[in-house]
C-alpha positions, 0 to 999 in steps of 0.5 A: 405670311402675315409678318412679310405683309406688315413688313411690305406696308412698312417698306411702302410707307418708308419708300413713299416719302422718300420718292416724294421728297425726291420728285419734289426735289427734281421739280424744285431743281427743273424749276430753277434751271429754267428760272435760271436759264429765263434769267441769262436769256433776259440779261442777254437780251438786256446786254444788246440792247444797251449796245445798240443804244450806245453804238446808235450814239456813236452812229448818231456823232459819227453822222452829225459831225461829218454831216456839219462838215460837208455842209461847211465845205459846200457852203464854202465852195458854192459861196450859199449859205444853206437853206434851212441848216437843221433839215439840210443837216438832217437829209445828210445824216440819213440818206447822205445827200445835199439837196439832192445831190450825193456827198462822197464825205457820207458815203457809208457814214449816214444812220441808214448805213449804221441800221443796215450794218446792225443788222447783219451781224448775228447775236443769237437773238431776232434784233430789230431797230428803227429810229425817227424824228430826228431832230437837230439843234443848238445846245450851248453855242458850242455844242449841238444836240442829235437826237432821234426816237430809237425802237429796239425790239430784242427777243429770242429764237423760241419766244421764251422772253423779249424785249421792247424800247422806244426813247428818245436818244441823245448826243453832244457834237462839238463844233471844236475845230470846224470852220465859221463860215461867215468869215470867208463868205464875208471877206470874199474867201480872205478870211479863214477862222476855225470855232475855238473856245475862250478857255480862260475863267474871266476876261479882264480883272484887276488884282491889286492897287497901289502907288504907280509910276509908268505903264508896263506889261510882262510875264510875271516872275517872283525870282529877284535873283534873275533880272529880265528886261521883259518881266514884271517882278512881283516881290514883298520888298522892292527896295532897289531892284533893277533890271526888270520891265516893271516891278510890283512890291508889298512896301512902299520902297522904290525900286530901281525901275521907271514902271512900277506898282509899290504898297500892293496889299497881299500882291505876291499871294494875290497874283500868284491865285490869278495866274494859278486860277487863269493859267494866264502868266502876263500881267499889267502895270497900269498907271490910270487906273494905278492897279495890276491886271490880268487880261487873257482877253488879250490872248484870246482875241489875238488868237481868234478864239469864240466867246459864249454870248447871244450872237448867232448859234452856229445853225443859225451861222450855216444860215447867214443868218446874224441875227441874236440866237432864240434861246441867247446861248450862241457865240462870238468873236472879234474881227482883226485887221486882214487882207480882204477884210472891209474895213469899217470905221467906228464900227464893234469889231465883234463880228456878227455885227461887223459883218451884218448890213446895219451900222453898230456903232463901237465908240470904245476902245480899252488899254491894252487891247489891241487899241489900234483896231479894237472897238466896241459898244458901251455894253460890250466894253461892260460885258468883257469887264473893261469899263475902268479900261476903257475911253470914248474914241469917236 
């Protein structure tokens, strides 16, 4: 009897660290799932959150850009510039009107839309959003800043975790491929000019000097085996070579060509860096200045592409408003001669001061560009880097 009692104390005192181990052990493992469980939930949550953010940026681009659109193509039908283009822009993006009056270009594409959409779509989670203080302005000249106060609220069906933030989100539309409309409200509807960027690296530079005969321009080649009338040739050794537009040579050796540029230091290389670093391939011989230069200038005013500067933002552009931009980051462009345009002598071709009321006088004109029609102020002749170019012409 007394050796089954010892043998049952000595079972119990076995048995009961045992049976403590093991409860620890399944408290342990309960208290890790639900860790593990909070923690999913919580990544879940988070994951919402950052799509609501993201899809409120597109909402938010979606918006601005068909808003700046209707705004343009009711500027244009009415012959009105707007009111106030911030707050305009602004009633457009949020209930899909324009003083009022509905606009079929918003119909389903306001933030309202995008909120309302939101929220039918069932996640698992309560969701909410809310936004506010949307605010619209100018970037860069070229781009314009949508932002609004963004409040998401996430959190799950039992309480067991959520989520709130508030900030304030922001987004970059660009205003690539709308029209201006101060062109063809200026010219009585002749005039049509889509925001392009001047997308070379400089405006005017000049790459090599030398002796010079003649003025020539062309698109460079540095095959002297191929002879063609309209190419400026760029060699070490122009020593007899004919058959080109003009030819720009290392050594003093006279070529063959009426227009040339010889004893041009490092020409072949320094020319070759240009086009390389501009993607511009056209080049001039200039006699005056007895130098090479490049020029995508050129190519930018004839295609009626918009240069950064201190002109007027395109909110202010909505406006009719011409006058410089606050902060000196809007955009310009040159005025070329077309049917309906008003013709102003002496006056800079740089459009925001063509078409505004005053005089601006534009007393200077460059070699090379466009010296028929172009004009512009001392300072604007400075900016695009054409002072060697250029001479007095009123």
């Amino acid at each position: 009897m007394k050796k089954a009692q010892l043998y049952s104390l000595i079972a119990i005192l076995i048995v009961l660290p045992v049976s403590l181990f093991i409860g620890f052990f399944l408290n342990i493992q309960t208290n890790k799932s639900g860790f593990v469980m909070e923690r999913i939930i919580a990544d879940q949550e988070h994951q919402i959150a950052k799509n609501i953010e993201e899809d409120f940026g597109r909402a938010l681009k979606i918006a601005g850009r068909r808003a700046l659109l209707t705004a343009i193509n009711r500027i244009i039908m009415k012959g009105e510039y707007l009111d106030n283009s911030s707050l305009r822009l602004s009633e457009l993006m949020l209930n899909g009107s324009l003083n009022g009056t509905p606009e079929a270009l918003m119909q389903n594409n306001t933030i309202k839309d995008w909120k309302e959409k939101l929220l039918q779509v069932d996640t698992g989670f309560v969701t909410d959003v809310n936004y506010s203080e949307l605010k619209i302005t100018n970037y860069d000249g070229f781009n314009i800043d949508f932002s609004a106060v963004l409040t998401i609220n996430v959190s799950h069906p039992l309480n067991l975790s959520r989520i709130d933030k508030t900030f304030r989100k922001h987004v970059l539309v660009s205003l690539s491929g709308l029209e201006d409309p101060v062109f063809p409200l200026s010219t009585t509807g002749y005039v049509k000019r889509v925001v392009r960027r001047y997308e070379y690296p400089f405006y005017a530079r000049k790459i090599v000097s030398g002796v010079s005969s003649g003025n020539c321009s062309g698109e460079v080649t540095f095959n002297s085996s191929s002879p063609d009338s309209e190419k400026i040739l760029v060699v070490h050794d122009a020593s007899g070579i004919s058959g080109f537009a003009g030819i720009v040579s290392e050594s003093l050796n006279q070529p063959a060509v009426s227009c040339y540029i010889i004893g041009a230091a490092n020409a072949v290389d320094l020319i070759n860096q240009t086009i390389q670093e501009s993607g511009y391939n056209v080049i001039h011989l200039d006699n005056l200045t007895d130098s090479v230069w490049s020029i995508p200038l050129i190519d930018g005013i004839k295609n009626s592409k918009y240069y950064a500067s201190e002109g007027p933002n395109f909110l202010q552009r909505l406006e009719g408003n011409l006058s410089v931009s606050p902060d000196n980051k809007g955009m310009e462009s040159f005025v070329l001669l077309e049917p309906g345009l008003p013709v102003k002598d002496n006056q800079t071709r740089t459009d925001y001061l063509y078409f505004d009321n005053s005089t601006h006088a534009g007393c200077y004109k460059a070699r090379w560009v466009l010296e028929d029609w172009i004009r512009m102020s001392a300072e604007e002749i400075s900016r695009y880097n054409l002072t060697q170019l250029s001479y007095y012409a009123c």
